[in-house]
N, C-alpha and C positions, 0 to 999 in steps of 0.2 A: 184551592188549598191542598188537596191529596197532590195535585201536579206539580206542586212549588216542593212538597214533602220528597215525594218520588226525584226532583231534580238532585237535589241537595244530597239525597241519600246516593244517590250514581257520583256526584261528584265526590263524595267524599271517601267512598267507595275503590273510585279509580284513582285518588291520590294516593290511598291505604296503599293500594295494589306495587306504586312506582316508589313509594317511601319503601315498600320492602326491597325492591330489588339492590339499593343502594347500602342494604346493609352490611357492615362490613364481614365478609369471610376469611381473614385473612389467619385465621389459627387452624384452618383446614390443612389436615396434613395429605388429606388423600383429593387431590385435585382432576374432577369430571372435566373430561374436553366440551362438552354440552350438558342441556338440563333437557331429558324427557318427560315430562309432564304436557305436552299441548300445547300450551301456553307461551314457552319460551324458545318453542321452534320456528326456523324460519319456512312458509310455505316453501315447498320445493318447485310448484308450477307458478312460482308472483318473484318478481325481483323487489318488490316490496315487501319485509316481514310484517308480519301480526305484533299491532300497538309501536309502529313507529309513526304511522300518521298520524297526524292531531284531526281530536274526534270531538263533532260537533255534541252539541248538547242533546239533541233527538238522537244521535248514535250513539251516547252515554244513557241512557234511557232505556232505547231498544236492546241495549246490550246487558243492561242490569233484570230488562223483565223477560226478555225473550231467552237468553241467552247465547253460545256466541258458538259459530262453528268453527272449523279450520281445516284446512284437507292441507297434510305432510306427506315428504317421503316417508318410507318406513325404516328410517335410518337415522344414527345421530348423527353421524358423517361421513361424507362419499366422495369415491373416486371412480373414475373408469378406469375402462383396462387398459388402455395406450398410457395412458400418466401412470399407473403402477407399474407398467411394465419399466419406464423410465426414470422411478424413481432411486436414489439411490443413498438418502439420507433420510432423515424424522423429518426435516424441512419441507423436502417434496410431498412427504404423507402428511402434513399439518401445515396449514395456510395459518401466520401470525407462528409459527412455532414462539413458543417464549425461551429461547438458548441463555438469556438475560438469568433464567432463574437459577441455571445448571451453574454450582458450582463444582462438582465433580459427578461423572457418573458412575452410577455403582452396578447397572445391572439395565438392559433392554431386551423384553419379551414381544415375539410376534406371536401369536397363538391362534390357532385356527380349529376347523374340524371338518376332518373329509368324509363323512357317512360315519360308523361307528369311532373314528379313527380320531384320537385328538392329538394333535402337535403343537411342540412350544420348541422354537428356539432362540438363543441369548446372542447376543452382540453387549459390546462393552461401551461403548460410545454411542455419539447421532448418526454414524457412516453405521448401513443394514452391509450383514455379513452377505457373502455371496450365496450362504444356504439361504438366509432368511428372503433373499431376492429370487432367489430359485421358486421359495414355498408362494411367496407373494406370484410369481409369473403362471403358475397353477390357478390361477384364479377363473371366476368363470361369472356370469353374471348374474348377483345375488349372492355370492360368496362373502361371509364376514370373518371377520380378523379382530383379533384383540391387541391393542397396544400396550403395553405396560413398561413405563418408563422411570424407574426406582433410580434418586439421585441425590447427592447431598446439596441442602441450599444454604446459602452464608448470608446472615444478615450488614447489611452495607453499614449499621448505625456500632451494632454491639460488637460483632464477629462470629455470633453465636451460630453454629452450626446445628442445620436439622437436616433430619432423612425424612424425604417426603418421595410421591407418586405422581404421577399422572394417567391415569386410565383412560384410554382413545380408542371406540370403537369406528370401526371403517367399514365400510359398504360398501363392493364393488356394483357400481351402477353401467346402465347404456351410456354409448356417446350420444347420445341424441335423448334427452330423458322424454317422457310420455307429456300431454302440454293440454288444458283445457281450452278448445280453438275461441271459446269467446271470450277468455280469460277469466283470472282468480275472482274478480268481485264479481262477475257475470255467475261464476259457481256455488259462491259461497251465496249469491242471489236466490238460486237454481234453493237451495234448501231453506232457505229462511224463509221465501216467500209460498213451497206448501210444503209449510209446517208449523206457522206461526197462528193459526186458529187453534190447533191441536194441541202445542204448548205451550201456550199463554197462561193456562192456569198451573201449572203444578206446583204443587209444594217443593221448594227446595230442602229442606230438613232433610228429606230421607233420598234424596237425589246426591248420585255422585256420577260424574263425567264419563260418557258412554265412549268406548275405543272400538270404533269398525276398521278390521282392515280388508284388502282388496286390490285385487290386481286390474290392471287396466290390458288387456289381451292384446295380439296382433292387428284385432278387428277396432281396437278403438273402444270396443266395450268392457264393463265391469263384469270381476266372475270372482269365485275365490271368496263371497264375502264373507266376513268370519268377525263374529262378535268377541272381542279382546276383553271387555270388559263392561257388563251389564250397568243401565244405570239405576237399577230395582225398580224400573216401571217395562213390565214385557211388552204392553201395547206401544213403547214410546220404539223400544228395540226395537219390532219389526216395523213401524212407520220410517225409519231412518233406513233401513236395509231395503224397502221397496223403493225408498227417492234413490238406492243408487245404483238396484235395478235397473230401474226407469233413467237414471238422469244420461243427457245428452251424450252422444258419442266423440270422445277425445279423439286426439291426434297422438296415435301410438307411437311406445319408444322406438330407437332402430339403432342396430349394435354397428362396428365398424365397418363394412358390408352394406349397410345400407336394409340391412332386413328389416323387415318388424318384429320384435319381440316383448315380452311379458314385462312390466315392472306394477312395482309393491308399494300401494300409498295406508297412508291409515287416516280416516275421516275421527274428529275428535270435536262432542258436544257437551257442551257444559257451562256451568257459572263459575267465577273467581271462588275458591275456596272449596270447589266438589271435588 
């Protein structure tokens, strides 16, 4: 009876979950290139995202009492440095660019920050000026940028004209990003399985979704790690910070050169709704 209770409750649970995603946004006047919360990022080390496979009924279960991990870049969207070096419009900086919405443009911001130093400069259209291409070839790796793309949109139906945004954060990453060698569900294994004696019981009430971030070094190993956001249990924090101490050694990033170098993930633990 509790198992028939517990199913039903995950199913209905995860349908909540995919009924919300479908709701309609469309009075947003200020339009996110992505959504950071965990949940609706795509792993950066899996060519498969989190919640596009279909999940068996023991993995709606597992996932309702255990709860659920995810290891991302630490970015909402990324480029390397060879493709921004070659970029030369919003198109090249944004895969799907939506030019469909752009009825006129009114204003395009690159914005960045060089140590104490912050810079914004304007372009009038999708063509980046030759400064804003200059600031973009300064880049270095881990260098962020803010896109801000202010433009009027025309409704096809009425004519009615709105001024609306799009804000597009960008990440310059490695050519070669950092890779878990026995892959994503092998990692995301790697923590479920010592950790699921220790978590099985918590109250979720007073639980909200732990953010570790963490760089993966030249050596393949984690360092850097740094709790982004507690999830008001301390003994849970440091259980999660010594699995990634300990967890296996990756295959580190390497810039265009071929070197090794540093890149930035953030591990994200929690239940729907924390």
């Amino acid at each position: 009876m509790k198992y028939n209770i517990l199913l039903t409750s995950a199913l209905i649970g995860l349908i909540a979950i995919f009924s919300f995603s479908t709701i309609d946004s469309s009075n947003e006047k200020t339009l996110n290139s992505t959504v950071r919360n965990g949940m609706n990022c795509n792993p950066i080390t899996s060519s498969i995202p989190l919640f596009t496979n279909p999940l068996t009924v023991l993995d709606e279960v597992n996932f309702y009492v255990h709860g659920f991990y995810g290891v991302y870049g630490n970015d909402d969207r990324f480029i390397t440095k060879s493709d921004l070096a070659k970029a030369t419009t919003l198109e090249d900086l944004m895969s799907n660019y939506p030019s469909n919405w752009i009825h006129q443009y009114e204003s395009v911001w690159v914005k960045t920050t060089f140590g104490d130093k912050k810079v914004s400069l304007m372009s009038k259209d999708e063509k980046l000026s030759d400064e804003q291409r200059s600031l973009l070839n300064e880049s270095s790796i881990g260098s962020f940028y803010d896109i801000v793309i202010n433009f009027e949109r025309k409704d096809d139906i009425t004519g009615e004209i709105t001024h609306e945004r799009i804000n597009m954060n960008l990440t310059v990453v490695p050519e070669i990003q950092a890779d878990f060698p026995l892959g994503y569900e092998k990692l995301i294994a790697y923590f479920q399985d010592n950790s699921r004696e220790r978590l099985g019981g918590i109250e979720v009430d007073d639980f909200t979704s732990l953010y570790v971030s963490f760089i993966i070094g030249p050596d393949g190993k984690a360092k850097d790690i740094t709790v982004n956001r507690t999830c008001n249990h301390p003994e849970i924090d440091e259980l999660i910070l010594k699995l990634i101490r300990e967890m296996p050694v990756w295959t580190s990033a390497k810039d265009a050169n071929r070197n090794p170098v540093n890149q930035r993930f953030e591990l994200v633990y929690g239940w729907p709704g924390c």
